[in-house]
C-alpha positions in Angstrom: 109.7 100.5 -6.8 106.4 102.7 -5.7 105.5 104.7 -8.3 105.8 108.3 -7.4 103.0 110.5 -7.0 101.4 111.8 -9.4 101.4 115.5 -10.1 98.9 117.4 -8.4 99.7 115.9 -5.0 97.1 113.3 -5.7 98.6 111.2 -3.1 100.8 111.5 -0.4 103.3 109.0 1.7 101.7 107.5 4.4 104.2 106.3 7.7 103.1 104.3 10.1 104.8 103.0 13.2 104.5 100.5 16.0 106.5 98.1 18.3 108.9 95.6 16.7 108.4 92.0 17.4 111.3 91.1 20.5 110.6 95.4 21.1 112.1 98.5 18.9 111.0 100.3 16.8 109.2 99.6 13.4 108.6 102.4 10.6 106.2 101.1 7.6 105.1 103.0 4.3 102.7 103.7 1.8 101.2 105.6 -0.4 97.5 106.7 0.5 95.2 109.3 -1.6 94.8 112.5 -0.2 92.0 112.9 2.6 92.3 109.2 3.5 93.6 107.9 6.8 95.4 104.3 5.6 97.5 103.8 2.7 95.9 102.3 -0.5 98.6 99.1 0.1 98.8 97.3 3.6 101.8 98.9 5.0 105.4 97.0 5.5 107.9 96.2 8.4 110.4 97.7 6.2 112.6 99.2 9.0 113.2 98.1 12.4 115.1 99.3 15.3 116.4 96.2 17.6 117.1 96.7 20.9 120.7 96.7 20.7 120.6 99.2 18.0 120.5 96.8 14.8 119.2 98.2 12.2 117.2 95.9 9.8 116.0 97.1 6.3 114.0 95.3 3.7 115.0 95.9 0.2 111.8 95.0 -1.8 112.8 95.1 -5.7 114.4 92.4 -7.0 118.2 92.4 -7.5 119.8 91.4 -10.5 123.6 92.8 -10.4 122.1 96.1 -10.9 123.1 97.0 -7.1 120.0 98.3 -5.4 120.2 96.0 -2.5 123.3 97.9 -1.1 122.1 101.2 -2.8 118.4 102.1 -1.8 118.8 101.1 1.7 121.5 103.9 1.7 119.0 106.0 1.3 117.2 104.9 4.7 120.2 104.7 6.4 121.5 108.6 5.8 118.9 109.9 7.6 117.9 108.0 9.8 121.7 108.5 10.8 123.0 105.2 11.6 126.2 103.6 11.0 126.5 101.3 7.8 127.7 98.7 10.0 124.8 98.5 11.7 122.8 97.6 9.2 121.1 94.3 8.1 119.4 93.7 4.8 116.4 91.4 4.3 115.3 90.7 0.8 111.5 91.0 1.0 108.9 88.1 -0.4 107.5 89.2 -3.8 104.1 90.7 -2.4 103.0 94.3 -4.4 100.0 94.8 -2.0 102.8 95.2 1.3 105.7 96.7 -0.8 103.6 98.1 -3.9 105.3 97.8 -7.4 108.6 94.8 -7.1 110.1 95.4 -10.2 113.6 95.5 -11.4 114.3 97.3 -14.8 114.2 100.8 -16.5 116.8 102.0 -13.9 114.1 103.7 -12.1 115.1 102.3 -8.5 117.1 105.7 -7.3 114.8 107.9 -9.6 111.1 107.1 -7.7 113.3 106.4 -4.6 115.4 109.0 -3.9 113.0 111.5 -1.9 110.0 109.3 -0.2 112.8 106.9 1.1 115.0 109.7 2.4 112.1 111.2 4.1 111.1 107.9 6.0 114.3 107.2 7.5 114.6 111.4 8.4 111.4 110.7 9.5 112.4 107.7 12.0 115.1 110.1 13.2 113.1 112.5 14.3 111.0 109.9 16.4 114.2 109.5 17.9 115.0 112.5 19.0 111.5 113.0 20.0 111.8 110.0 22.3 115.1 111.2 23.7 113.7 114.8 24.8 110.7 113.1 26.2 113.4 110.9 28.3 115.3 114.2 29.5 112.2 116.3 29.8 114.0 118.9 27.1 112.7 120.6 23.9 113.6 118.2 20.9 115.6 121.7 19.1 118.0 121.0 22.1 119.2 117.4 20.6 120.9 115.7 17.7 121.9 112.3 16.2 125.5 111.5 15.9 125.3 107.8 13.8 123.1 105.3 16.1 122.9 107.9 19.0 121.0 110.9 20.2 123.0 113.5 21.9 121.6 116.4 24.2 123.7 119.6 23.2 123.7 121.6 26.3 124.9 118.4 28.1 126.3 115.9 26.3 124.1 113.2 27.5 123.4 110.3 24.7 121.2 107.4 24.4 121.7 104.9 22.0 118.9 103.9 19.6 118.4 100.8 21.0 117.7 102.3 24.2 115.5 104.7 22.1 113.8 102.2 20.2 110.8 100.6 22.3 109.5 104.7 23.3 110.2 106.0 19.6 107.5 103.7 18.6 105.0 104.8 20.6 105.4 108.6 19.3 103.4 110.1 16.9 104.5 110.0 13.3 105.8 113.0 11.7 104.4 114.8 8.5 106.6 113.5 6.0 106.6 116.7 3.8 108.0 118.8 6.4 110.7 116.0 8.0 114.0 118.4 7.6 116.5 115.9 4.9 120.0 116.2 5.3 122.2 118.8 4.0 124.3 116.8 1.5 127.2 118.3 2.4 126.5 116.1 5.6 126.3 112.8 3.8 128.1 110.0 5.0 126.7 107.1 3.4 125.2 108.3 0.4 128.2 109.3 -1.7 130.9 106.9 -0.6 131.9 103.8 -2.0 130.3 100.9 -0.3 130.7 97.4 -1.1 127.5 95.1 -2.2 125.5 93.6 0.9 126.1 90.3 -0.5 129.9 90.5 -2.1 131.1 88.8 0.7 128.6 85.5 0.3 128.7 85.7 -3.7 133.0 85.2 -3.4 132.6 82.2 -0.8 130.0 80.4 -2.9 126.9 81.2 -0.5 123.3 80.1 -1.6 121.7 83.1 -2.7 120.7 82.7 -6.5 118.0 80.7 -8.0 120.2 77.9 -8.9 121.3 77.2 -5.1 118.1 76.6 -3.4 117.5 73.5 -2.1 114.1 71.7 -0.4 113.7 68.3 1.4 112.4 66.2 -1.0 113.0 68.0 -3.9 113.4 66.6 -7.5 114.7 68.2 -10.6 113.6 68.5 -13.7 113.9 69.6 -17.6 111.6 71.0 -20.5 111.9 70.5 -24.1 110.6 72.6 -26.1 109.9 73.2 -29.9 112.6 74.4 -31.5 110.8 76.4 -33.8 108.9 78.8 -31.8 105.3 78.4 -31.3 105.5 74.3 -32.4 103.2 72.0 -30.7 105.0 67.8 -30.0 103.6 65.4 -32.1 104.9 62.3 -30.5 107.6 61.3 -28.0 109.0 58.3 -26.8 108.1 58.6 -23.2 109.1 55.1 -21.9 112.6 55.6 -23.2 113.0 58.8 -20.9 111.5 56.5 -18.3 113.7 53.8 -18.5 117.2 56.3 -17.8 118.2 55.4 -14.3 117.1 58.1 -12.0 114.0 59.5 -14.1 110.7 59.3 -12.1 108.5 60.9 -14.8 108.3 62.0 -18.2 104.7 63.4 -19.2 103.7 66.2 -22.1 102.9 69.0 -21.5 99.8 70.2 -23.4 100.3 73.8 -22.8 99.3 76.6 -25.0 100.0 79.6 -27.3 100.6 82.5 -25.9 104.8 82.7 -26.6 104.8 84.0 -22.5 103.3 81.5 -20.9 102.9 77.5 -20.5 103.9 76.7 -24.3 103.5 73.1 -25.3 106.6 70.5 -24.2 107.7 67.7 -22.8 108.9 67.3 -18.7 111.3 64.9 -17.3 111.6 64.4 -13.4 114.2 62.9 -11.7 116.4 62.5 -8.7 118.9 64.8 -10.0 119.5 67.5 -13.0 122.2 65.0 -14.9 119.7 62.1 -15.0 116.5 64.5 -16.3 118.9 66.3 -18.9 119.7 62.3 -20.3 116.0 61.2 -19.6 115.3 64.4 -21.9 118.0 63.1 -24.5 116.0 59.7 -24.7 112.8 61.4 -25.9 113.3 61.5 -29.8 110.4 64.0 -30.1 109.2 64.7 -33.5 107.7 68.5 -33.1 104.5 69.8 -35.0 106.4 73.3 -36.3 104.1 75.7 -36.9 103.7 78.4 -39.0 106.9 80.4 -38.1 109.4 77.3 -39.4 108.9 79.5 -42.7 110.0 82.6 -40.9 113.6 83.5 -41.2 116.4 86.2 -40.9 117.0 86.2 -44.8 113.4 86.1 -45.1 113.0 89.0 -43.0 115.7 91.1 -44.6 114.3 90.8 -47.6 111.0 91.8 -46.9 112.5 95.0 -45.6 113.8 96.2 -48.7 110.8 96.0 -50.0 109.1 97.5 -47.3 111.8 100.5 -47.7 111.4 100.8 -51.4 107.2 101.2 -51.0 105.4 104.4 -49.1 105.5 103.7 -45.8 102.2 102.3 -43.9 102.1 105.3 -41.7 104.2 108.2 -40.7 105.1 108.0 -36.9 106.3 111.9 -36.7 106.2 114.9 -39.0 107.5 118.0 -38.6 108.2 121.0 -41.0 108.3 119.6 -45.1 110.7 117.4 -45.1 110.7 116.6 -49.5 110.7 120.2 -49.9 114.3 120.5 -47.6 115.7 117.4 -49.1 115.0 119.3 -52.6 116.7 122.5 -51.6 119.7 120.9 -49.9 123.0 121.3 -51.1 123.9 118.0 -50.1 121.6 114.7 -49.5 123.1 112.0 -48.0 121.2 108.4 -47.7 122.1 104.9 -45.7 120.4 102.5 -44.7 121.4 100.2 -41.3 120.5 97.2 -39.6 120.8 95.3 -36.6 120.4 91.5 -35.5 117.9 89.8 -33.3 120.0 89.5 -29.5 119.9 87.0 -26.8 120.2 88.2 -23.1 122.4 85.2 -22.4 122.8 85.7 -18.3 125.2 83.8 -16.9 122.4 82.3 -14.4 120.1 80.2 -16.7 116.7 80.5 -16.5 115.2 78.5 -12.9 112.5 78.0 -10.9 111.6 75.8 -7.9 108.0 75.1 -7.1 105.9 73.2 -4.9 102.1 72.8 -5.3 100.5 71.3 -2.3 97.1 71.4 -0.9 96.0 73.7 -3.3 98.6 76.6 -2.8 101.5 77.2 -4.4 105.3 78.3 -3.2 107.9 79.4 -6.0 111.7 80.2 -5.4 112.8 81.9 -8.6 115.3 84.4 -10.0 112.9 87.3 -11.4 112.7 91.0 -12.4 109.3 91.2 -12.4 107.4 88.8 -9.9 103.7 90.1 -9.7 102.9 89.2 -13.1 104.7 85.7 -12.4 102.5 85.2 -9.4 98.8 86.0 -11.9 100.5 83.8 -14.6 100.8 80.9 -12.5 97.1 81.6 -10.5 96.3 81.7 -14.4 97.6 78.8 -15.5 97.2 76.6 -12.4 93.9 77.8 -11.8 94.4 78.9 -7.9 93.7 82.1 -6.4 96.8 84.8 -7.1 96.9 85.0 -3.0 97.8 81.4 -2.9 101.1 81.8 -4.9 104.1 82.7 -2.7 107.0 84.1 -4.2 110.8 83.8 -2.8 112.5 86.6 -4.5 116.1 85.0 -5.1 119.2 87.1 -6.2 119.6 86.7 -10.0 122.4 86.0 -12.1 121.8 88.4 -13.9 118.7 89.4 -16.1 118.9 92.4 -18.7 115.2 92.0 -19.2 115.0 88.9 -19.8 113.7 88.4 -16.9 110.9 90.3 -16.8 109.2 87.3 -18.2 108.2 84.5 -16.0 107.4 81.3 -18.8 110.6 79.2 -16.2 107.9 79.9 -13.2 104.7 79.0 -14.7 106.9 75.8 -16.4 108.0 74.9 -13.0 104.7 75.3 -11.0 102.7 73.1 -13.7 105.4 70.0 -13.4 106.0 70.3 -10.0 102.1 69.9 -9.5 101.9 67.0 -11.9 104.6 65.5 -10.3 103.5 65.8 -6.5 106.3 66.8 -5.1 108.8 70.0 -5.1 110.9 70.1 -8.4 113.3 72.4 -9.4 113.3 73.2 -12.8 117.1 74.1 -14.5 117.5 75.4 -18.1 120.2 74.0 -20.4 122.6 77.3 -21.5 120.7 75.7 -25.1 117.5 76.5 -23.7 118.3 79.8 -22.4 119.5 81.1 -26.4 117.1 79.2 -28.2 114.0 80.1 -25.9 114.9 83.6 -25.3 112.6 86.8 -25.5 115.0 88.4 -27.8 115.7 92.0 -28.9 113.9 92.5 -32.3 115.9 93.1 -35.0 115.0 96.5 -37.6 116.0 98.3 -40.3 116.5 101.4 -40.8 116.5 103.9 -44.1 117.9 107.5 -43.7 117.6 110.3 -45.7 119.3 113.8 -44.6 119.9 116.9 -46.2 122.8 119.4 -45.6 122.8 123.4 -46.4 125.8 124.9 -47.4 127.1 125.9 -44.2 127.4 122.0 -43.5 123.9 122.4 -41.1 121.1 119.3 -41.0 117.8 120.9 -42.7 116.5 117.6 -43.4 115.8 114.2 -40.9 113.9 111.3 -42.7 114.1 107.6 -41.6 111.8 105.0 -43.0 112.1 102.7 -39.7 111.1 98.9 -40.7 110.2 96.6 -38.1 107.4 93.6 -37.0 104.3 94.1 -35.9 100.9 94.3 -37.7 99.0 96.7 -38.7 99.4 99.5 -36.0 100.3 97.1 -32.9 103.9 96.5 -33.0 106.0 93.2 -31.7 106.9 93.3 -28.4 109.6 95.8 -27.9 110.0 96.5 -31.6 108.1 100.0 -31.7 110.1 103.5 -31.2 109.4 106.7 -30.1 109.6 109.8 -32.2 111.5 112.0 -29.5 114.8 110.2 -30.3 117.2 112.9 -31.0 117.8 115.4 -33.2 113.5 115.2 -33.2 112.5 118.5 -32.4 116.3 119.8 -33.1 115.6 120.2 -37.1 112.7 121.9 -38.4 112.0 119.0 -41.1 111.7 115.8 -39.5 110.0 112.7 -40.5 109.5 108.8 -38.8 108.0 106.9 -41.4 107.1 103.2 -40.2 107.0 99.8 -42.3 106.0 96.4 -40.1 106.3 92.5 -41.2 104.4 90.0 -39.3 106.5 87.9 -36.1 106.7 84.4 -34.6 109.8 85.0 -32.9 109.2 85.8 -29.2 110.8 89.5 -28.6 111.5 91.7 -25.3 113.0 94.1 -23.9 117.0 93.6 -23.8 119.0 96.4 -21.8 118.1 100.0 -22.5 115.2 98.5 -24.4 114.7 100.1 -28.0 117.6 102.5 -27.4 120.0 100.0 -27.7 119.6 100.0 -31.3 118.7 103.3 -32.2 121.8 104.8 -30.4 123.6 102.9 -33.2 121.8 103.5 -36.2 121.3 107.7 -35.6 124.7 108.2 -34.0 126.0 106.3 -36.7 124.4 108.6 -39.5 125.1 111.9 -37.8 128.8 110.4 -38.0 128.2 110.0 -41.9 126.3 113.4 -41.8 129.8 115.3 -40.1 131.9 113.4 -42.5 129.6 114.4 -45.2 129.9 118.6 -44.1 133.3 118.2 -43.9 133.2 118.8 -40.2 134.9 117.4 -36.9 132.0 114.3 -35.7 132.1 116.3 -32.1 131.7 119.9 -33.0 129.2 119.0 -35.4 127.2 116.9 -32.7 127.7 120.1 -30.4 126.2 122.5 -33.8 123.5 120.0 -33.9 122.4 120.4 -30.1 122.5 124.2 -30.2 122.3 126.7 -27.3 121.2 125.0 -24.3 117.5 124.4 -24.1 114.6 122.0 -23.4 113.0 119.9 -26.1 109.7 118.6 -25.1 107.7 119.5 -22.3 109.3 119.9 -18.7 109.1 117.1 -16.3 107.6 114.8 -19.4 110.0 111.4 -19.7 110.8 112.2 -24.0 112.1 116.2 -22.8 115.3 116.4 -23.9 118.3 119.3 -22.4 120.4 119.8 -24.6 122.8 121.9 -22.1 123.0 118.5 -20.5 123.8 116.8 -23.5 126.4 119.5 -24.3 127.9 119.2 -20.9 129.1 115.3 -21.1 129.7 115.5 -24.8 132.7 118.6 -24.1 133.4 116.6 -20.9 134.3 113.2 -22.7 136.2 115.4 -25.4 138.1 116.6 -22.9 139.1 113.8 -21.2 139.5 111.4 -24.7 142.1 114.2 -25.9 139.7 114.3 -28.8 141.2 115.7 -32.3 144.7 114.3 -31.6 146.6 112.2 -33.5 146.4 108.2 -33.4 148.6 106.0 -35.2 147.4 104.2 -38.3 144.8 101.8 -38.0 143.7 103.5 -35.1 140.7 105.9 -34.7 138.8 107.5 -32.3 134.8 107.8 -32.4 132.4 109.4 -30.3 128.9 109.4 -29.5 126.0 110.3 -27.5 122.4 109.0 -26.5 119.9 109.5 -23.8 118.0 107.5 -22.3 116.5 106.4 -19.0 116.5 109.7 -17.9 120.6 109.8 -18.2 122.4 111.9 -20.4 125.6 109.5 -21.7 128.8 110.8 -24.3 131.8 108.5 -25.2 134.6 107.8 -27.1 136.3 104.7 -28.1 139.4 104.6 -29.0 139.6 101.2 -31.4 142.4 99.6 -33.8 141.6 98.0 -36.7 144.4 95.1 -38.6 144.4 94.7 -41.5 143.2 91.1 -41.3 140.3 93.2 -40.5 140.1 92.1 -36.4 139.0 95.1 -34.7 140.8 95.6 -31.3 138.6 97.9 -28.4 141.8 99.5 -26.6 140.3 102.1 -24.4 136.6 103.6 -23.7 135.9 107.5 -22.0 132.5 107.6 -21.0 131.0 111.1 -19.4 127.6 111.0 -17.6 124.8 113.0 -16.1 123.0 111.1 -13.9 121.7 114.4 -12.0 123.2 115.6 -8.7 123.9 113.4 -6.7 125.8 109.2 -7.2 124.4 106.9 -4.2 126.9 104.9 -4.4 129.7 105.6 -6.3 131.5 102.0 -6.1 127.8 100.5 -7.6 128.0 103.0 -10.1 131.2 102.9 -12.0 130.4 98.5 -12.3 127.4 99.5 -13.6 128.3 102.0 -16.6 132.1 99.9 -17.0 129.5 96.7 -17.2 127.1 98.1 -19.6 130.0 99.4 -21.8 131.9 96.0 -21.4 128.3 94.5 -22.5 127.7 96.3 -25.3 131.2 95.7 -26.6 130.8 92.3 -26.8 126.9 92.8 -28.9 128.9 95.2 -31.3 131.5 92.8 -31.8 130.0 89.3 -32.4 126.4 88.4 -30.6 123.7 87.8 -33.5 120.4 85.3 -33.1 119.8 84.0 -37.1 117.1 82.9 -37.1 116.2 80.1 -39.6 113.5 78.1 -40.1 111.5 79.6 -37.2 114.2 78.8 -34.9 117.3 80.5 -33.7 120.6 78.6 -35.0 123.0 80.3 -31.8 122.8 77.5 -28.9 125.8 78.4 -27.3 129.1 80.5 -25.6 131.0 79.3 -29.0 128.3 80.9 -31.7 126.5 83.6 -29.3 130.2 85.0 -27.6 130.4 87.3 -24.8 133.2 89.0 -24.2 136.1 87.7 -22.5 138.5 89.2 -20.6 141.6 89.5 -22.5 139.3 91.4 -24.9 137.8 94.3 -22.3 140.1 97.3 -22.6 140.0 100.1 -19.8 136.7 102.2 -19.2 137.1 105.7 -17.9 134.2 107.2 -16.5 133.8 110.7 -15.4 130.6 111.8 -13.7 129.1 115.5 -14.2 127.1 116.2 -11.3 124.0 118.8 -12.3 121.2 120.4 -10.1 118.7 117.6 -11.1 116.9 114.5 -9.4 119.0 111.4 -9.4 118.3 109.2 -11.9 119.3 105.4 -12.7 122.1 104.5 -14.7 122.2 100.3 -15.5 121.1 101.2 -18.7 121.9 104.6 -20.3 125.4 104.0 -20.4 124.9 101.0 -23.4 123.5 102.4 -26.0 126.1 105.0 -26.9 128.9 102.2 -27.4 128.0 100.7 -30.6 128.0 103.7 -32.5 131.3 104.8 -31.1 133.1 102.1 -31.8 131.5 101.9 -35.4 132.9 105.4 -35.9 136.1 104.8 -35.0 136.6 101.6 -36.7 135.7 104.0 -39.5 138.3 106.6 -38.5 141.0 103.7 -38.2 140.0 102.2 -41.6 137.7 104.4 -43.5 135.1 101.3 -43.9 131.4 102.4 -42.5 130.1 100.1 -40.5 125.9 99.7 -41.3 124.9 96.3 -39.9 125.9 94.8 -36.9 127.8 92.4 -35.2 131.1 93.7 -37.3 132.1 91.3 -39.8 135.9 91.9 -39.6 135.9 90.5 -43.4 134.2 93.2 -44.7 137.2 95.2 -42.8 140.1 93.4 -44.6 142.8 95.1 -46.3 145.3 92.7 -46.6 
């Protein structure tokens, strides 16, 4: 993803063009500061126009499920007005000086995409037609594309734009600011339903993930590491490993501390996965712990309270006099909530496969976020960064985890010990116990209500890791999270406890947790005014307006808000009746520039089993969905994901370790279990913006609230503990 230009018009897209290898037409990008004549990145073959009219596009972020492989090169192909079948995708190498920033994550492929991409391939079609009037000797306003072809109106001549393709290249590029875009009214591909680019090979069991790849002469290998995190091996019984039939090598692994890179271990080579994993078995390490084996969940609950019952070690937000509101309140209403440490779990383990040879390194790995793979492993390996290649291989999944790269840097430094190529597999153990998890926090509310039933007061005392004022990774917040700026007294006070569990960020980092926690006590806050939870989320909002600056990431609409919040009550049938044990809850949260409402219908037994049976989910993703087949798996899969969090994923951690290790204690959920998602988009006169993530964090606290409609049992912590639910 190339980061947009800044504002100001600091810098400006830079095309460039030239002859295709075989002959065509090649069209390259990037970005270049005003007044200079190259691009501040070496440019990229990323489109090019065979001579029988194939159209080849390189899609340079990494894909992870999320869809962008099939969706940004719909961009390309819209204007440059080809037909879909005509179009090959190539997944580029992991290089950010060619294709600038490779990253996948903060659904921000369509948002810094949308325009610059649109204009190169309008820009290619203007070439085109360029070409074509040169050919006839007419004015270019006399000609227009119909998909792959350039028609002359008066005549009806047409060239194909393979036949196009060799001349196009040797016309002048067009300024890209004034290229004319498509009326979307005229869209074709953006806007229907298209199937993935790689649907076809993922079904028929094609090598494209991590896991598949295969070199001559490769060997496979395993990694144990502490279990507690941070711990260092004290001995190992090397010659045991050695002695398993089809180990090569077993060595340690000195490594060091930082918890995201090349941590201390123990390797086993061998000729195959089966015979490392038992060589690994055969170790009997005894492990130097560390200081974190006295860290624990318990321990870190506990710490908490305290934390919450002291003055907070700083105040994060203030606005307005928030003791003074609370005093003057009719009613004050308090809670505190909590949620668990989480696993990523993808259903691809963490892999790598890396040879070192001759003092260069080439990597094959599964990763959201290469570039700071490839400077690890220079790091680490002590090569030059431009001696690392990375092979960008589809992933199986990521949800930040990963945006780390500790499985390359593991990989590169045994497959150089070793001498050979290795690829390096994760046990599903491995991938829970090792993870980069989502911090757990507490929260401790404090609201007052006037006698009309309106919020006057906002106070949470937010405790989470970190020291001093540096937080854990991924464990800070932001004080724009709503209603901030939407009460006049509003307070963030912020408590931290020291970490040694490794943190990161999980889907719709942060806001995964705090959509639960404040949608959750505005629920407790309606109840508490005696109100209807959706009317008083629509009082709360207000008359449409902008909070926050305009064109700043924190500004929140809420006229957008509004909009899917009356949208999803609409189409929920929201205030009807439900049988007993059954409730309905609603929520909303933004997020990743998406505005996201929904309701949850859910039944709860009285053996206290909570039952999902249908989800309405109403988004504003801005004016315009790429691809509309993407988008529906990707806000059904991050309801269906969030489902299974609220219902049963915890990491305990316990003795500086985490005690999930499998599909058995760390659940996701299964099929019979995912009920029906109904999404409805609302299309607005805004940008495009992603939508992978936004559509999770307004699920927990949904289907909290209407387990507490079914039941009348609030639901504070998570995963729901169906005993605390029992009424039987």
């Amino acid at each position: 993803m190339n980061a947009p230009a800044p504002a100001g018009g600091s810098r400006r897209l830079f095309l460039k063009t030239g002859l295709a290898a075989g002959g065509g037409l090649m069209l390259s990008f990037g970005w270049a500061a005003e007044g200079d004549a190259a691009p501040a990145a070496a440019v990229n073959a990323y489109i090019r126009i065979a001579a029988d009219g194939t159209v080849t596009i390189v899609s340079k972020n990494p894909e992870i499920g999320q869809g962008v492989k099939t969706s940004i090169p719909m961009l390309v192909a819209e204007e440059l007005d080809v037909d879909w079948s005509a179009v090959r995708i190539e997944q580029a190498l992991a290089d950010q000086g060619v294709y600038g920033r490779q990253v996948a994550g903060g659904s921000m492929a369509t948002t810094l995409q949308w325009d610059e991409l649109r204009r190169v391939g309008a820009a290619g079609r203007q070439m085109l037609i360029a070409a074509a009037a040169r050919t006839w000797g007419v004015p270019a306003s006399e000609c227009a594309t119909s998909p792959g072809r350039v028609r002359h109106l008066p005549t009806g001549r047409e060239l194909g734009y393979g036949a196009l393709a060799a001349q196009a290249a040797a016309m002048p590029p067009p300024d890209l600011k004034s290229v004319p875009l498509k009326d979307p009214k005229d869209f074709r591909i953006i806007g229907a339903p298209t199937p993935g680019v790689d649907n076809r090979a993922i079904v028929s069991g094609q090598p494209l993930f991590g896991v598949d790849v295969r070199i001559p002469g490769m060997l496979h290998a395993t990694f144990a590491k502490c279990p507690a995190f941070g711990g260092k091996v004290a001995r190992a019984d090397l010659a045991a490993a050695k002695a398993v039939r089809g180990v090569r090598q077993a060595f340690v692994v000195e490594g060091g501390t930082a918890l995201d890179g090349l941590l201390p271990g123990v390797a086993v080579v061998a000729d195959g996965w089966w015979a490392a994993r038992k060589g690994r078995e055969a170790l009997n390490i005894a492990w130097d712990e560390g200081p974190a084996a006295a860290q624990s969940s318990q321990g870190f609950a506990r710490r908490a309270a305290e934390l919450a019952a002291q003055p907070p070690h700083r105040t994060l937000q203030a606005d307005g006099d928030v003791d003074d509101a609370l005093k003057g309140a009719a009613k004050v209403v308090e809670a505190a909530y909590s949620y668990p440490f989480l696993a990523h779990a993808p259903l691809e383990p963490q892999n790598c496969t890396a040879w070192v040879r001759d003092g260069k390194v080439e990597i094959w790995a599964p990763t959201q976020n290469p570039e700071p793979g490839r400077q690890l492993v220079a790091k680490t390996l002590g090569v030059a960064a431009q001696d690392v290649t990375i092979h960008m291989t589809r992933c199986g999944g990521g949800f930040g985890r990963r945006l780390n790269n500790d499985y390359m840097v593991e990989a590169a430094w045994i497959a150089r010990a070793a001498g050979a190529p290795v690829k390096l597999i994760w046990s599903r153990e491995d991938d829970i116990q090792h993870d980069f998890y989502r911090p757990a926090g507490f929260h401790h509310f404090k609201a007052g209500l006037d006698k009309a039933g309106g919020l006057v007061a906002w106070r949470d005392h937010f405790v989470t890791f970190g020291e001093g004022e540096q937080y854990a990774r991924s464990a800070g917040m932001n004080a724009s999270q709503f209603p901030s700026r939407a009460v006049a007294n509003y307070r963030i006070d912020v408590s931290t406890m020291p970490l040694g569990v490794p943190t990161g960020p999980l889907r719709a980092p942060g806001n995964n947790a705090f959509g639960f926690v404040i949608q959750s006590f505005i629920d407790e806050l309606a109840h508490a005014a005696g109100e209807d939870p959706l009317k008083f989320r629509l009082k709360l909002l207000g008359e449409p307006r902008l909070l926050g600056k305009p064109g700043e990431g924190d500004s929140f609409d809420t006229g957008r808000m509004r909009g899917v919040l009356e949208l999803v009550g609409e189409k929920s049938g929201w205030g009807r009746a439900t049988p007993k044990g059954v409730g309905l809850g609603v929520a909303f949260h933004y997020s990743h520039l998406g505005y996201f409402a929904e309701v949850v219908e859910a039944a709860v037994s009285p053996e206290g089993a909570v039952k999902v049976r249908k989800v309405w989910v109403a988004a504003d993703v801005g004016s315009q969905i790429v691809n509309p087949s993407g988008a529906l798996q990707q806000v059904q899969g991050a309801v269906l994901d969030s489902i299974g969090q609220t219902l049963g994923q915890q990491i305990v951690i316990e003795a500086g370790r985490a005690v999930q290790s499998n599909f058995h204690d760390f659940p996701l959920l299964r099929m019979a279990d995912a009920p029906p998602v109904e999404v409805h988009f609302l299309r607005t006169d805004h940008p495009p913006t992603g939508l992978g993530e936004p559509a999770l964090p307004p699920l927990p606290p949904a289907l909290c609230n209407a387990v507490f409609a079914a039941c009348g049992r609030r639901i504070r912590a998570l995963p729901i503990d169906p005993a605390a639910l029992k009424t039987a």
